[in-house]
C-alpha positions as protocol buffer text, in pm:
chain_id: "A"
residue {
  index: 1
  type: UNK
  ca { x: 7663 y: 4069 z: 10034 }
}
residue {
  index: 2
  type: UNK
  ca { x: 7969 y: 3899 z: 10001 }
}
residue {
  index: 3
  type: UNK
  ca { x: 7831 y: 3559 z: 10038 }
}
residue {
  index: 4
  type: UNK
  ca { x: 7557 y: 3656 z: 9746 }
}
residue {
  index: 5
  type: UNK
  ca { x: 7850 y: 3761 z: 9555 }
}
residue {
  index: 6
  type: UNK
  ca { x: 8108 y: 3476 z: 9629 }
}
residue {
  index: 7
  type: UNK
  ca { x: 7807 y: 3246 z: 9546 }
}
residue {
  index: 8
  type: UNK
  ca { x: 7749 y: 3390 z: 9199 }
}
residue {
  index: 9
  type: UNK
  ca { x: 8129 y: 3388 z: 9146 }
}
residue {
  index: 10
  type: UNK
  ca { x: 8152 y: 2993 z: 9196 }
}
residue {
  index: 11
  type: UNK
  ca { x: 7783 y: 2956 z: 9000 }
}
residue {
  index: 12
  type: UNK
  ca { x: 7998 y: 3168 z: 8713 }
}
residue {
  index: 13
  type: UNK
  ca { x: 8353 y: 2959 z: 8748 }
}
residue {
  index: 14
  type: UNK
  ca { x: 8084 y: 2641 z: 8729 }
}
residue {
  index: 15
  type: UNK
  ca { x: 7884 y: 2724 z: 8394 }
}
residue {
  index: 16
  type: UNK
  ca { x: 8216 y: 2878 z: 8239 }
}
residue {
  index: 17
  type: UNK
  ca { x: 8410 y: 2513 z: 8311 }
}
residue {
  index: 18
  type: UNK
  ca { x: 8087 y: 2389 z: 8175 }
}
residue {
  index: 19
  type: UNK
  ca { x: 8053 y: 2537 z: 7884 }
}
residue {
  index: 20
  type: UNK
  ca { x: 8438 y: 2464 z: 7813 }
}
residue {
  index: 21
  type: UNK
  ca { x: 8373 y: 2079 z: 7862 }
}
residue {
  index: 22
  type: UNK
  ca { x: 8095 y: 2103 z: 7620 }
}
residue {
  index: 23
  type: UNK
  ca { x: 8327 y: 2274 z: 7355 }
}
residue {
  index: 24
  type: UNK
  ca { x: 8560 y: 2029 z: 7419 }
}
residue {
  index: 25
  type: UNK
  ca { x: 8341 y: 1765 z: 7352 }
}
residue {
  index: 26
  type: UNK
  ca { x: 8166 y: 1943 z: 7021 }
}
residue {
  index: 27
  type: UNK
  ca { x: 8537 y: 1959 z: 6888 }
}
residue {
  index: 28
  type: UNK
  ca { x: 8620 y: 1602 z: 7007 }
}
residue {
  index: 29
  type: UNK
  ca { x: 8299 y: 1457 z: 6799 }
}
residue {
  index: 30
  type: UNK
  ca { x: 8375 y: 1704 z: 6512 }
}
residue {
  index: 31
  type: UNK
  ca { x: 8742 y: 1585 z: 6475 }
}
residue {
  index: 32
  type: UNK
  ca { x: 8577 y: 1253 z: 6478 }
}
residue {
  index: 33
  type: UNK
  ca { x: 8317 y: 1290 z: 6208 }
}
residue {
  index: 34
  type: UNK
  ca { x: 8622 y: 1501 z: 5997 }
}
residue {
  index: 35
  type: UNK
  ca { x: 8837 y: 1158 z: 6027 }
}
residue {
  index: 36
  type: UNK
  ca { x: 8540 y: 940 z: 5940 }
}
residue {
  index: 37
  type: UNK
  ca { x: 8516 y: 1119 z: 5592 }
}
residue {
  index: 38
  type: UNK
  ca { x: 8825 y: 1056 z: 5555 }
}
residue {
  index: 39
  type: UNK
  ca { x: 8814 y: 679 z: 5630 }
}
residue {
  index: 40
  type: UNK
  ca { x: 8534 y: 679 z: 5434 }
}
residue {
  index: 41
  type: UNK
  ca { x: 8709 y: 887 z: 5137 }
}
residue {
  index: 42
  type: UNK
  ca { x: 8987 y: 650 z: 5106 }
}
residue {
  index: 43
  type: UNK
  ca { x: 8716 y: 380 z: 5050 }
}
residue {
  index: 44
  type: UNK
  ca { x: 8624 y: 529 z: 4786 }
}
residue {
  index: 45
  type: UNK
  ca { x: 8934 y: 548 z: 4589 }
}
residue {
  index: 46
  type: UNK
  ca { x: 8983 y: 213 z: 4633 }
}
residue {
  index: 47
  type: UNK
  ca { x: 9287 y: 261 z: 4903 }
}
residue {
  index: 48
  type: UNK
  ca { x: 9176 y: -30 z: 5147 }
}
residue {
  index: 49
  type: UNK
  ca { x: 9417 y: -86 z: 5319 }
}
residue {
  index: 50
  type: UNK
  ca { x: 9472 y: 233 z: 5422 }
}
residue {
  index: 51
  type: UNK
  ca { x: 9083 y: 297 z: 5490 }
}
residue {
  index: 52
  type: UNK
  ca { x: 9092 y: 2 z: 5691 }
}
residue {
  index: 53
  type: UNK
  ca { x: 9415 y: 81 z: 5881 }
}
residue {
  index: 54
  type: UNK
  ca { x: 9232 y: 443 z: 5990 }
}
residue {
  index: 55
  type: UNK
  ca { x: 8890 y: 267 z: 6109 }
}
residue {
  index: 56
  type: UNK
  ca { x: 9071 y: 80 z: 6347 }
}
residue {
  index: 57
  type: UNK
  ca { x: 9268 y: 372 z: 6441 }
}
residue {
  index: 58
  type: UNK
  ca { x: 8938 y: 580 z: 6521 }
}
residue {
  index: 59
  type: UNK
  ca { x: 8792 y: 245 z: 6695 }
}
residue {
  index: 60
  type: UNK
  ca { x: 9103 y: 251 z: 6910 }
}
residue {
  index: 61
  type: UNK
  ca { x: 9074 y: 572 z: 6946 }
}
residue {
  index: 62
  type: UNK
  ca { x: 8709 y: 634 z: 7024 }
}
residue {
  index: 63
  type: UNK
  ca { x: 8594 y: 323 z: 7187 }
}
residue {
  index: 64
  type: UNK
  ca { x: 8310 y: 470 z: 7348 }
}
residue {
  index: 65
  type: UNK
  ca { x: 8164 y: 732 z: 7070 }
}
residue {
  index: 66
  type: UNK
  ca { x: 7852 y: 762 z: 6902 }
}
residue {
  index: 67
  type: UNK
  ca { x: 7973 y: 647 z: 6629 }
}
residue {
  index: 68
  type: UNK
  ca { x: 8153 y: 318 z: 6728 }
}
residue {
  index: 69
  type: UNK
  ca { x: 7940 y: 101 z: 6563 }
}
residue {
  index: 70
  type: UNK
  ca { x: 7961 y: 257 z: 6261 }
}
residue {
  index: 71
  type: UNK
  ca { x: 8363 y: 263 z: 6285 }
}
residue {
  index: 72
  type: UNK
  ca { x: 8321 y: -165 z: 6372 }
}
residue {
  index: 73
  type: UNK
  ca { x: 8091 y: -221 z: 6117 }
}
residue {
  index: 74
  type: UNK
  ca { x: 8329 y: -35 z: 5853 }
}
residue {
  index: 75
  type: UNK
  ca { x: 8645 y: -309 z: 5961 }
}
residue {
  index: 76
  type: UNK
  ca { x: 8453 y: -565 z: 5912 }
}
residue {
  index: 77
  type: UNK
  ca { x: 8283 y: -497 z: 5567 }
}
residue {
  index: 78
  type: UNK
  ca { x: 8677 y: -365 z: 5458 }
}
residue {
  index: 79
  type: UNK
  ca { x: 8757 y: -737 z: 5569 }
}
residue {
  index: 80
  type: UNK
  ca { x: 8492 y: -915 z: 5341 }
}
residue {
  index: 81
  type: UNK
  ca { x: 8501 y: -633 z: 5072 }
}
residue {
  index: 82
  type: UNK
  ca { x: 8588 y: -864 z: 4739 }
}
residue {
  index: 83
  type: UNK
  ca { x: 8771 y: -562 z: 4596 }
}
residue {
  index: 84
  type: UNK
  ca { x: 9009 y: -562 z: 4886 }
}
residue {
  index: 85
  type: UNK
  ca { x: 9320 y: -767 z: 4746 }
}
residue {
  index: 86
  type: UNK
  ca { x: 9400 y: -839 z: 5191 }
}
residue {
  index: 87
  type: UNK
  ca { x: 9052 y: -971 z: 5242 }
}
residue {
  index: 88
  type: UNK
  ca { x: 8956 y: -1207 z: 5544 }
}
residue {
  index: 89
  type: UNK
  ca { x: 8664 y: -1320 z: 5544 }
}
residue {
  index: 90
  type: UNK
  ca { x: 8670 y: -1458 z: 5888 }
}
residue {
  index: 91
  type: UNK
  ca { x: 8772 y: -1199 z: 6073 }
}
residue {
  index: 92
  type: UNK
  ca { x: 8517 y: -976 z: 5889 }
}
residue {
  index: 93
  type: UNK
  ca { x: 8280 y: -1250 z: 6038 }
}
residue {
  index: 94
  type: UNK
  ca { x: 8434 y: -1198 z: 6363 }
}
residue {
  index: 95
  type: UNK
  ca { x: 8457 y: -825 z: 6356 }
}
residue {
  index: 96
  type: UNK
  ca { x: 8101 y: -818 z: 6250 }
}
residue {
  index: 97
  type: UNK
  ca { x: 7996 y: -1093 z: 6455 }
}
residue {
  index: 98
  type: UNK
  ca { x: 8129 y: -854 z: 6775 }
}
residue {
  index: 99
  type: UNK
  ca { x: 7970 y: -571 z: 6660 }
}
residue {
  index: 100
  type: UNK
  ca { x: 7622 y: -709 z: 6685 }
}
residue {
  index: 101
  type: UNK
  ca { x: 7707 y: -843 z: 7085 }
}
residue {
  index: 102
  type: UNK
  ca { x: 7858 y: -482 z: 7161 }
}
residue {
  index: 103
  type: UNK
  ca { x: 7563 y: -257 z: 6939 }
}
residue {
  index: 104
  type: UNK
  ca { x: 7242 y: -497 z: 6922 }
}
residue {
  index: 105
  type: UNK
  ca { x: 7024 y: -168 z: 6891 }
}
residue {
  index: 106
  type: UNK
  ca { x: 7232 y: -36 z: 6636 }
}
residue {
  index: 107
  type: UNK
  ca { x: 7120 y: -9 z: 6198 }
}
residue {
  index: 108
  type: UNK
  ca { x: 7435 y: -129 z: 6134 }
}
residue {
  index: 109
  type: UNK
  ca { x: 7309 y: -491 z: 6274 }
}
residue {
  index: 110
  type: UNK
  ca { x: 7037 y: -504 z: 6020 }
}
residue {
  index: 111
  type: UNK
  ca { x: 7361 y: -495 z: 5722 }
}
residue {
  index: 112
  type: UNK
  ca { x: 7610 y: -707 z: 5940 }
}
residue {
  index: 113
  type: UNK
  ca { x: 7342 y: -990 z: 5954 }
}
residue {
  index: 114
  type: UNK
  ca { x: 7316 y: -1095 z: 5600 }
}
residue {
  index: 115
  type: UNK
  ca { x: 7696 y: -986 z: 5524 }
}
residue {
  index: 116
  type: UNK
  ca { x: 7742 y: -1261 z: 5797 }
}
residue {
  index: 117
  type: UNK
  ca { x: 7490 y: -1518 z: 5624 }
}
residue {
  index: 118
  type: UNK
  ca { x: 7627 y: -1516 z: 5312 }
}
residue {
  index: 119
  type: UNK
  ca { x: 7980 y: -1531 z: 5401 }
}
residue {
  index: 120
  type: UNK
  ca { x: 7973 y: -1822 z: 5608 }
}
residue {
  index: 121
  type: UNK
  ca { x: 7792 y: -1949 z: 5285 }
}
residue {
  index: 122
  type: UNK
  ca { x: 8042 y: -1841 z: 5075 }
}
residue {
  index: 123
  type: UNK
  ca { x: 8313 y: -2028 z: 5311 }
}
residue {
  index: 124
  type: UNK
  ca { x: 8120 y: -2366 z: 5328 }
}
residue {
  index: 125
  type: UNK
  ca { x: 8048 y: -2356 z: 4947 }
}
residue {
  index: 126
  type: UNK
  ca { x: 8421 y: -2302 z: 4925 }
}
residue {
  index: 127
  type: UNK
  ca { x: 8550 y: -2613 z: 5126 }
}
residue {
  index: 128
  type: UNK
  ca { x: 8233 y: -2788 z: 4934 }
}
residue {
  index: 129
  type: UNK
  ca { x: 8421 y: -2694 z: 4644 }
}
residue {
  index: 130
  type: UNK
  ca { x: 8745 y: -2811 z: 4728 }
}
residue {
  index: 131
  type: UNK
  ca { x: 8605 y: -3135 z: 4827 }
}
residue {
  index: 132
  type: UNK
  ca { x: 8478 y: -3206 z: 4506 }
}
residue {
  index: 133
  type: UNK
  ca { x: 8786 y: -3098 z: 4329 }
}
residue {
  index: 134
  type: UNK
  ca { x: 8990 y: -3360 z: 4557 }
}
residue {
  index: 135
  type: UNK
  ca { x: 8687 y: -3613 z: 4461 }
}
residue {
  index: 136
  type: UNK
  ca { x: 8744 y: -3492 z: 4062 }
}
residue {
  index: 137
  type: UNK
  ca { x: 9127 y: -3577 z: 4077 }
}
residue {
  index: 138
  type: UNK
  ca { x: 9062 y: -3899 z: 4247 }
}
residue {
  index: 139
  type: UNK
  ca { x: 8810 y: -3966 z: 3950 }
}
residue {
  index: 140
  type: UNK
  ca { x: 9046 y: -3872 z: 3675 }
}
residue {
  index: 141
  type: UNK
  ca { x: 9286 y: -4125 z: 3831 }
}
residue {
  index: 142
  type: UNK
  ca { x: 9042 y: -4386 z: 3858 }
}
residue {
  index: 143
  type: UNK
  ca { x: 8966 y: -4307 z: 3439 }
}
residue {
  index: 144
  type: UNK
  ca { x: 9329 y: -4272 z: 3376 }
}
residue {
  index: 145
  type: UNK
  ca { x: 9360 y: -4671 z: 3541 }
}
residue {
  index: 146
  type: UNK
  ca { x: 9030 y: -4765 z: 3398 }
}
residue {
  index: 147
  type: UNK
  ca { x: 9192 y: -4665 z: 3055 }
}
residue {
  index: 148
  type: UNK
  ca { x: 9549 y: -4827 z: 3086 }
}
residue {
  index: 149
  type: UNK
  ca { x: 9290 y: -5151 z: 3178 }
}
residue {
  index: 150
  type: UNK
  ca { x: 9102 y: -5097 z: 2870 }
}
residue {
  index: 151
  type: UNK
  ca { x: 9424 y: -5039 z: 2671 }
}
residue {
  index: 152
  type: UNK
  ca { x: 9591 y: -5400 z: 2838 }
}
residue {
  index: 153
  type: UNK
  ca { x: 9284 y: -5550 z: 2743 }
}
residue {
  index: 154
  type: UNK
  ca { x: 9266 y: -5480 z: 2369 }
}
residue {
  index: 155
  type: UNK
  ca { x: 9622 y: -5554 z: 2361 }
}
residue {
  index: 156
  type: UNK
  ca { x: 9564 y: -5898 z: 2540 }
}
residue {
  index: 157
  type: UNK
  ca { x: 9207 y: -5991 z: 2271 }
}
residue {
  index: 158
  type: UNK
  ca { x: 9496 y: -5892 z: 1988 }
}
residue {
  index: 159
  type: UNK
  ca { x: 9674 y: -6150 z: 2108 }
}
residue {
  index: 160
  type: UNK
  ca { x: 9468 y: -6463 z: 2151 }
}
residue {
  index: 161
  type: UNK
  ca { x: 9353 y: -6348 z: 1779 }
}
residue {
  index: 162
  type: UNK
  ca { x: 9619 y: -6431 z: 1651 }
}
């Protein structure tokens, strides 16, 4: 009788520590989704920084919960978010970039893909651009001499006119 009742004494201590674990847990994830909302709040009022600043505090945080990808996938859109007056468009590449080697499985990949596309487009257009505008001020020069040439050379036809 006392082994029966020893026996259903552990089996009790074991499904009480149990069930504590689990309500640990429940209150861990539930803190979690309570501090995404906010993240995701300050997002909406245009606070960026400070939206950004708490993602990676939750990603540092939370490494390894369910919601991880979401938390990476938020830096790195905050990073290549126009509106965000501290963009970086490369390290929201990177950030994003890591997010699809960590979560390939994840929905987030099918948003992080194009968001990648485009701003490596929007990069090389961007040097493209500056190219051109180095090749447009080299131009203007060349008119500028071209002009001076054509200014010597009326001067010069004045000349043997007379």
């Amino acid at each position: 009788m006392k082994s029966y009742t020893l026996r259903m004494l552990i089996l009790a201590l074991f499904l009480f520590l149990s069930a504590c674990s689990n309500v640990a847990t429940l209150l861990k994830e539930r803190e979690l989704k309570v501090d995404l909302e906010y993240a995701d709040a300050l997002i909406l009022q245009n606070k960026y920084e400070a939206a950004l600043s708490e993602f990676e505090r939750l990603d540092k945080r939370h490494p390894q919960s369910p919601f991880s990808d979401r938390i990476a996938f938020n830096v790195g859109l905050l990073h290549l978010l126009l509106e965000n007056p501290k963009r970086d468009v490369s390290k929201g590449i990177s950030v994003l970039e890591n997010m699809i080697k960590r979560y390939p499985n994840s929905r987030y990949v099918l948003y992080a893909r194009p968001l990648i596309f485009y701003s490596k487009e929007g990069i090389e257009q961007k040097t493209e651009l500056e190219r051109l505008k180095g090749e447009m001020e080299k131009l203007k020069g060349e008119i500028e001499k071209f002009k001076d040439m054509q200014i010597q050379l009326e001067k010069r036809e004045k000349e043997l006119k007379k």
